[in-house]
N, C-alpha and C positions, 0 to 999 in steps of 0.2 A: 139914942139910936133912931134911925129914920127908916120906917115902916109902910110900906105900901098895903092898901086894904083894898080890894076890888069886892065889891058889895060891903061899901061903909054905909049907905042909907038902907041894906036891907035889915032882916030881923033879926041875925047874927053881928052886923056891924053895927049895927045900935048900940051895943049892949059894949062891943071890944074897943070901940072908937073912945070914948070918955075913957077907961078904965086904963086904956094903956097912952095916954095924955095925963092923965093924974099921976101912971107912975115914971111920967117924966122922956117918954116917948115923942118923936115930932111923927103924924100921921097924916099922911095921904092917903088920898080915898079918891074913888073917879064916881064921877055924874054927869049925865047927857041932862038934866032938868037944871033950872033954876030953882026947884024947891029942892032940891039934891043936894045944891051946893050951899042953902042957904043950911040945911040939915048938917052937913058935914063940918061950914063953918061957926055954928050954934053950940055944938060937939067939941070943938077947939083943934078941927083938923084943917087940913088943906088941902083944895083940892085940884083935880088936871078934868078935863074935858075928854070926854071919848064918846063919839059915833060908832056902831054896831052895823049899822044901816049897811 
C-alpha cells in the first residue's frame, strides 16, 4: 500500500516512517529542507516538496 505521511521528519513520523516500510508499505513523506528529505530518504521513504510559505 502506498501511504502518504505529512510530518515524516517529525517526532511521531520517525518512529511510523521505518515501521510501516519494514511491513512492506511504500511511504511518502513531504519536506521543504534538504535535511528532511535526506531523513525521509535514510527511513526508506519517498519524498514530494512542499512550501507553506
Amino acid at each position: 500500500m502506498r501511504v502518504f505521511l505529512a510530518g515524516a521528519t517529525g517526532a511521531i513520523g520517525r518512529w511510523l516512517v521505518p515501521g510501516l516500510v519494514t511491513a512492506g508499505h511504500d511511504v511518502v513523506g513531504t519536506s521543504g529542507t534538504p535535511a528532511g528529505v535526506d531523513a525521509i530518504r535514510s527511513m526508506g521513504g519517498y519524498w514530494r516538496h512542499h512550501d507553506c510559505r
